[in-house]
C-alpha positions in Angstrom: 42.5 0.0 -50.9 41.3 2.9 -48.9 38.1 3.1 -51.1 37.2 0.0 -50.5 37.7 -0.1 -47.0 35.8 3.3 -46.6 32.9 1.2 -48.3 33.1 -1.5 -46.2 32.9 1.1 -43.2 29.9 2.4 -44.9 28.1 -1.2 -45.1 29.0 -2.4 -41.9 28.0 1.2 -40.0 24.4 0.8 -39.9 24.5 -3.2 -39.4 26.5 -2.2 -36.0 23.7 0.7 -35.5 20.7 -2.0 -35.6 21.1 -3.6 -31.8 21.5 -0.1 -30.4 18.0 0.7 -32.5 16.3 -2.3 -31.7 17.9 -1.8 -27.7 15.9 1.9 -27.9 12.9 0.5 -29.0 12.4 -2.0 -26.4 13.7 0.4 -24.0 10.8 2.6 -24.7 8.1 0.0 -24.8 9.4 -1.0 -21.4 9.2 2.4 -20.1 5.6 2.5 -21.7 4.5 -0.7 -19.8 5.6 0.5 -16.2 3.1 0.6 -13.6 3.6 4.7 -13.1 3.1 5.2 -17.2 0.3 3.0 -16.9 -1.1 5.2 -14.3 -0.9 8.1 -16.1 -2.2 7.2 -18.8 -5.1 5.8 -17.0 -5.6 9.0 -15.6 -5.3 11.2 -18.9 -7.8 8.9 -20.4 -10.3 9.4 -17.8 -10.0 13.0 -18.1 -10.5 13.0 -21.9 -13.8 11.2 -20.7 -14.9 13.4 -18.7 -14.1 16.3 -20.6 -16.0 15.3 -23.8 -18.8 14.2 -21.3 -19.4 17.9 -20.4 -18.7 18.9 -23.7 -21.5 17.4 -25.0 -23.7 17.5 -21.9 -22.6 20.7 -20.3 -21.6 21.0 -16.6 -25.3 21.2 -15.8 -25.9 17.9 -14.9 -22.8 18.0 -12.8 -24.0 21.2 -11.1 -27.2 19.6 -10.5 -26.3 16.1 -8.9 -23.8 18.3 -6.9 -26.5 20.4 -5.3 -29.2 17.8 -4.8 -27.0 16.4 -2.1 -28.0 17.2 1.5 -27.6 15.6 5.2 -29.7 12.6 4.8 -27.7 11.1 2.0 -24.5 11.4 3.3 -25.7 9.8 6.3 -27.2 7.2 4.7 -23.7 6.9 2.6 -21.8 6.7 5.5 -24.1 3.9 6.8 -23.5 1.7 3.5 -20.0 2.4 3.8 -19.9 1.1 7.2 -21.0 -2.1 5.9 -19.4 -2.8 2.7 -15.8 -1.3 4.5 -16.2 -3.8 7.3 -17.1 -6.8 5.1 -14.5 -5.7 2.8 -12.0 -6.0 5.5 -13.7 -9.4 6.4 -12.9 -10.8 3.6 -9.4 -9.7 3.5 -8.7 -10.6 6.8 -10.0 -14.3 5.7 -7.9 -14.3 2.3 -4.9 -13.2 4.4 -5.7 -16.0 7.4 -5.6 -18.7 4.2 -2.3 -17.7 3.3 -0.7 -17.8 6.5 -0.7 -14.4 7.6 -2.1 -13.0 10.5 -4.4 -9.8 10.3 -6.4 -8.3 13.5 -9.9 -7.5 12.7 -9.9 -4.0 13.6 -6.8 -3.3 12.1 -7.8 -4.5 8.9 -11.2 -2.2 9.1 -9.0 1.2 9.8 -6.8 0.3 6.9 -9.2 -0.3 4.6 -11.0 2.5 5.1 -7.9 4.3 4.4 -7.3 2.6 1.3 -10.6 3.6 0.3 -10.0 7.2 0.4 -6.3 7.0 -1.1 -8.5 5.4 -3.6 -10.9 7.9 -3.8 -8.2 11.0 -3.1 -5.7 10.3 -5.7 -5.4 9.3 -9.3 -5.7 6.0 -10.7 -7.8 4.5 -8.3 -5.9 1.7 -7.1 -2.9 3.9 -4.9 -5.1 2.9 -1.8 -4.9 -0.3 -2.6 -0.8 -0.9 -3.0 0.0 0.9 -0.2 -2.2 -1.3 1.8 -0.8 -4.2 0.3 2.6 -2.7 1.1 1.8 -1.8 4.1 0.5 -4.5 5.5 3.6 -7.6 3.6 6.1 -4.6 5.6 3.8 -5.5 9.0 3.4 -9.1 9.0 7.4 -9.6 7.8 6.9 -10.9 4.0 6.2 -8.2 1.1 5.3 -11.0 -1.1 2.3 -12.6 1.0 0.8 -9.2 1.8 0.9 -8.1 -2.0 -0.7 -11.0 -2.8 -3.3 -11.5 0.2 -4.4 -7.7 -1.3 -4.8 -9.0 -4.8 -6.7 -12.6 -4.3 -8.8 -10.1 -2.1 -9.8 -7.8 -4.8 -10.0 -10.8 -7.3 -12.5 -12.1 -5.3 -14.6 -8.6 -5.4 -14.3 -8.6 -9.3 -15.2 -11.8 -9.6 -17.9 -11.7 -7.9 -19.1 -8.9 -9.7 -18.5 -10.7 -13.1 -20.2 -13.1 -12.0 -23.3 -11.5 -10.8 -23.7 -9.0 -13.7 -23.4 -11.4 -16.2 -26.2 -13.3 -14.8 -28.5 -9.7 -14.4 -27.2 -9.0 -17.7 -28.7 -11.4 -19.3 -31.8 -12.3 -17.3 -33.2 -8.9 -16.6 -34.0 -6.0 -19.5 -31.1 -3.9 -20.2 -29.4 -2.1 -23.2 -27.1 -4.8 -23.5 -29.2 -7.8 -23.2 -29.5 -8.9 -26.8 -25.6 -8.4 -27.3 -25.5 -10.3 -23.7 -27.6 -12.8 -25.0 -25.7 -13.6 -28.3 -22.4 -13.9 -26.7 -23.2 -16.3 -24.1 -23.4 -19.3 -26.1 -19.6 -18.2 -27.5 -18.4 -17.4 -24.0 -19.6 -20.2 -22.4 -17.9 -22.6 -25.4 -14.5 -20.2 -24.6 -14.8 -21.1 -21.2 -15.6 -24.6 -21.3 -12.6 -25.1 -24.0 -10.0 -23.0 -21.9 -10.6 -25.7 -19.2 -10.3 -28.6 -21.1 -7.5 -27.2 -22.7 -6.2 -26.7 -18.9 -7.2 -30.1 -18.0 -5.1 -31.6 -21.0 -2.0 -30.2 -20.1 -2.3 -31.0 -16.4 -2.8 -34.5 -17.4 -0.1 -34.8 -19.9 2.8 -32.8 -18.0 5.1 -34.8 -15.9 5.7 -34.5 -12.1 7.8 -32.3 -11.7 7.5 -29.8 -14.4 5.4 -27.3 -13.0 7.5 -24.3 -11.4 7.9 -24.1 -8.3 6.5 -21.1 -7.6 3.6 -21.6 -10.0 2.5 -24.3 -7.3 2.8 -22.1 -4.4 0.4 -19.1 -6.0 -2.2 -21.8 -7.0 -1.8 -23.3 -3.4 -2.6 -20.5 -2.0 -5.0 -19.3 -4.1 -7.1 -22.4 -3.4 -6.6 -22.1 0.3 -7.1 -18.3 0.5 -10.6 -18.5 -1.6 -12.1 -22.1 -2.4 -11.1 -23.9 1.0 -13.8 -24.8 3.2 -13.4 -22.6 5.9 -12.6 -19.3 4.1 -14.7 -19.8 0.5 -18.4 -19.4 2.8 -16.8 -16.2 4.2 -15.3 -14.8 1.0 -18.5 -15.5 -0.7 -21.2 -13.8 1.9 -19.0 -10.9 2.3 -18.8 -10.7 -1.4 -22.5 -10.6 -2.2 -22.8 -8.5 0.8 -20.4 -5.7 -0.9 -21.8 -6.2 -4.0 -25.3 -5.7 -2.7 -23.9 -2.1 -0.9 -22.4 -1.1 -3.8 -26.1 -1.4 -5.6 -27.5 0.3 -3.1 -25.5 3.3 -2.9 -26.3 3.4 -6.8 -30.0 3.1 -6.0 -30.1 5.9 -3.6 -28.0 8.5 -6.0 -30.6 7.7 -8.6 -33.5 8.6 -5.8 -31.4 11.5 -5.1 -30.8 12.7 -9.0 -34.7 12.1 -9.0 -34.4 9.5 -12.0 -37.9 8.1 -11.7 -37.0 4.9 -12.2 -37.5 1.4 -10.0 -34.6 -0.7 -8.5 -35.6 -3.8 -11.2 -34.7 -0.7 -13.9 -31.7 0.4 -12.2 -30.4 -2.8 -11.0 -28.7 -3.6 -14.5 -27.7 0.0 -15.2 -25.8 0.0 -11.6 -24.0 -3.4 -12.8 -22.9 -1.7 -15.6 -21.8 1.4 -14.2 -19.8 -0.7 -11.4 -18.1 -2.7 -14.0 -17.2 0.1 -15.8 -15.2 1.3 -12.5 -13.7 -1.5 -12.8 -11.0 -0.4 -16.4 -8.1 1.0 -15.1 -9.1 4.3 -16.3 -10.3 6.7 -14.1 -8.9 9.8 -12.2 -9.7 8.5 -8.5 -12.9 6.1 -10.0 -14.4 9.1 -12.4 -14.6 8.8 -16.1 -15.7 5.5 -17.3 -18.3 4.8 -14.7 -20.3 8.8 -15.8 -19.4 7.7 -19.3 -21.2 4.3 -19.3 -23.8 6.1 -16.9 -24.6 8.5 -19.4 -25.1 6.1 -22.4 -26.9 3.6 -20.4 -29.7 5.9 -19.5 -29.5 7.0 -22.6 -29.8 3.8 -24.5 -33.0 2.9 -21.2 -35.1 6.0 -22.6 -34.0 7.7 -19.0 -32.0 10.9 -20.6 -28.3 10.9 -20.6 -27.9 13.7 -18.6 -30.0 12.2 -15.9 -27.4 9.2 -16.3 -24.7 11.7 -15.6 -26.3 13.3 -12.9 -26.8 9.9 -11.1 -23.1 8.9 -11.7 -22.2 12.2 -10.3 -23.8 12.0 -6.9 -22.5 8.5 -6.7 -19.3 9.8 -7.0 -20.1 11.9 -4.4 -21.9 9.9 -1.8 -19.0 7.0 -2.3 -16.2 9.6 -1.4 -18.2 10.8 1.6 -18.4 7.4 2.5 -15.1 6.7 2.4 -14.1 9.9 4.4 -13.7 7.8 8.3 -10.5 6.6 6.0 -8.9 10.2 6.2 -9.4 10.7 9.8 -7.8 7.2 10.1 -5.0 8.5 7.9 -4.2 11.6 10.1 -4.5 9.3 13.1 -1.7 6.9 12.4 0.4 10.5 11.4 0.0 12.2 14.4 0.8 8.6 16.4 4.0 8.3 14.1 5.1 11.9 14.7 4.2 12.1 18.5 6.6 8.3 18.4 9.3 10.3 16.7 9.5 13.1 18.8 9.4 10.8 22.0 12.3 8.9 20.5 15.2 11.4 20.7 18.4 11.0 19.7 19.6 10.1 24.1 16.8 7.8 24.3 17.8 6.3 20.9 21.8 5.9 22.5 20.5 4.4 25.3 18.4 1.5 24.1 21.4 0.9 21.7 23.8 0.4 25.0 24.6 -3.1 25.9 22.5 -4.8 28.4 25.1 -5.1 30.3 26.2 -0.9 31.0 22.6 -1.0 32.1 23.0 -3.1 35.0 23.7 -1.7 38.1 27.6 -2.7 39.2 28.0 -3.3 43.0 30.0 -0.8 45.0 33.7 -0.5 44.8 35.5 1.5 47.3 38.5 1.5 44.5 36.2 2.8 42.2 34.7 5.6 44.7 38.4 6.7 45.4 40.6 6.2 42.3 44.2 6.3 42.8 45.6 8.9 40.6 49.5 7.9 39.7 52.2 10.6 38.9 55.0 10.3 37.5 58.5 10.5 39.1 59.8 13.6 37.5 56.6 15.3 38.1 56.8 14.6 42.0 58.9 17.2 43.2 57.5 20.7 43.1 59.1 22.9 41.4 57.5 26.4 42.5 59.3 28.4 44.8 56.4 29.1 47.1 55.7 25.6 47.7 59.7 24.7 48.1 61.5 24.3 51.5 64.2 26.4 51.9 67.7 24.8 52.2 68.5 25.6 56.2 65.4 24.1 56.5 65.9 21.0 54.8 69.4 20.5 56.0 68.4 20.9 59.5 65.5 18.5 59.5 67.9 16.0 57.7 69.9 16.1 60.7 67.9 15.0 63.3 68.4 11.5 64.6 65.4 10.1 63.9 64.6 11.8 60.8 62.6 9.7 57.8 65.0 11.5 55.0 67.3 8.5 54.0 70.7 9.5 53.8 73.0 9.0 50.5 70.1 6.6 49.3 70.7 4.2 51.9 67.3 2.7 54.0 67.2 3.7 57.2 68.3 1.4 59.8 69.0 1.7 63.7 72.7 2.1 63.3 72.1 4.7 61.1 70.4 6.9 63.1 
């Protein structure tokens, strides 16, 4: 009997092991789809790129695109930035509108500037953008809308940018055109069957069924970006970003001395911006020098010349993005200089009731309390303070003495 229950043990040890196995596993592929694992690896990837980029390339063309940089084009960066920062904000400031939440001009300018150089500052190159998104749902009262005002605002960007560099892409001469070319066709079919597909199930699906919240994201989706009064903004400040972000690429090519005219560059730019666009970059470097490199390459203008350009793009956008750090210390040295003003007595008195702080009217009770004590405490008992006895018998026995006698009151025919 004990053999066979030992066996059984045996059997049943690893069927009882399996859940906890299975639990591990799914534990570790959560941990390895979390937004901070997700960032890191984005970032270790972009260093890999880089690193085999000067590896093959050598540091010289970094050198070079570093040192070719003088006044003029950081002024001329700045300028660029101006304008795509302040469309940028534009358009967020419309997509937030759409949704229902209010968001001042000018406060939506300073904070995307910061977000630019938290973007630009930090790994990942999407930081800026959460804690503006955080920042801004914590503001207006509701997380949720602000989150999502940032990303239908960004959405709009990218698409955009699809948009337009698959139409350059395939119209103009580029190392990708023929490839361009042969997918359309394919694409297009994708596209047109995804929305029938769409269309079918829309059709077919009862009232009703559709979540809840599923309905609210479209609905404001559609009012955020294809509504009549915020789609004509979204769009204009779209191409208007887009065309800033080309010509910041132009003029780091003129700087790297690349020799080439904006009809060459302007595909090469497209698909240097959409390679910023992977989530794979430390602070926007990495796949945007790779795909710089190889696209020279690939145009018969020298992949090192490709790198160089990308480099002083780097540069120029982070210069551009620098009026973002002097609105970051701003807002810290207002929070600290608010902290500091708030002490901990101010703090007690705005937590008082109103009504403590109201003046109370005078009360001659009040200015002159009466202070009671008690019966057995009356009488002093220090001998310096107490009457003698001849004294007290004498005074006693005067007729019209106050001292009751034998605890009767005083009356006329006592005295």
């Amino acid at each position: 009997m004990s053999t066979h229950t030992g066996e059984t043990a045996e059997a049943e040890a690893p069927a009882e092991r399996r859940p906890s196995d299975g639990g591990g596993v799914r534990r570790v592929l959560g941990r390895l789809g979390s937004p901070a694992v997700r960032t890191r690896l984005g970032t270790l990837a972009g260093v890999v790129i880089l690193a085999v980029l000067f590896w093959r390339l050598g540091t010289g063309a970094f050198v070079d695109g570093v040192r070719r940089i003088d006044a003029a084009p950081l002024a001329a960066a700045l300028g660029i930035g101006l304008v795509t920062t302040v469309f940028s904000a534009w358009r967020w400031a419309l997509v937030a509108r759409g949704i229902g939440i209010r968001l001042p001009f000018g406060a939506a300018v300073a904070d995307y500037y910061r977000a630019l150089f938290l973007n630009a500052a930090l790994p990942g190159g999407v930081l800026g953008d959460v804690h503006r998104a955080v920042r801004h749902g914590q503001d207006a009262g509701d997380l949720g809308r602000g989150v999502r005002a940032v990303v239908m605002e960004r959405t709009a960007g990218q698409l955009a940018l699809f948009a337009a560099g698959g139409v350059v892409l395939i119209a103009m001469p580029s190392p990708v055109r023929d490839e361009m070319r042969a997918a359309a066709p394919l694409a297009g079919l994708a596209l047109v069957g995804a929305c029938a597909v769409v269309l079918a199930l829309r059709k077919n699906r009862p009232s009703g069924r559709k979540p809840r919240a599923v309905r609210g994201m479209l609905g404001e989706a559609r009012r955020a970006l294809f509504s009549r009064t915020a789609a004509p903004g979204v769009l204009v400040s779209s191409v208007v970003v887009l065309a800033g972000y080309v010509a910041m690429f132009v003029l780091a090519a003129d700087v790297a001395g690349a020799g080439a005219s904006v009809a060459e560059l302007l595909p090469l730019a497209l698909l240097a911006l959409l390679a910023m666009s992977l989530p794979l970059n430390v602070g926007g470097w990495g796949p945007r020098e790779g795909v710089a490199a190889w696209a020279f390459g690939a145009a018969g203008l020298g992949a090192g010349r490709g790198l160089t350009v990308a480099v002083v793009y780097g540069v120029l956008s982070l210069a551009a993005s620098l009026p973002g750090a002097v609105v970051l210390v701003a807002r810290w040295y207002a929070a600290t200089r608010d902290r500091r003003a708030t002490g901990p007595g101010q703090l007690a008195e705005k937590a008082r009731p109103v009504e403590e702080a109201r003046p109370r009217p005078f009360d001659r009770s009040a200015a002159a309390p009466v202070v009671r004590i008690p019966a057995q405490l009356s009488e002093v008992r220090s001998e310096k303070y107490a009457p003698k006895e001849s004294a007290r018998l004498a005074r006693s026995s005067l007729p019209f003495s106050a001292v009751p006698s034998e605890g009767r009151p005083m009356t006329p025919e006592s005295v």
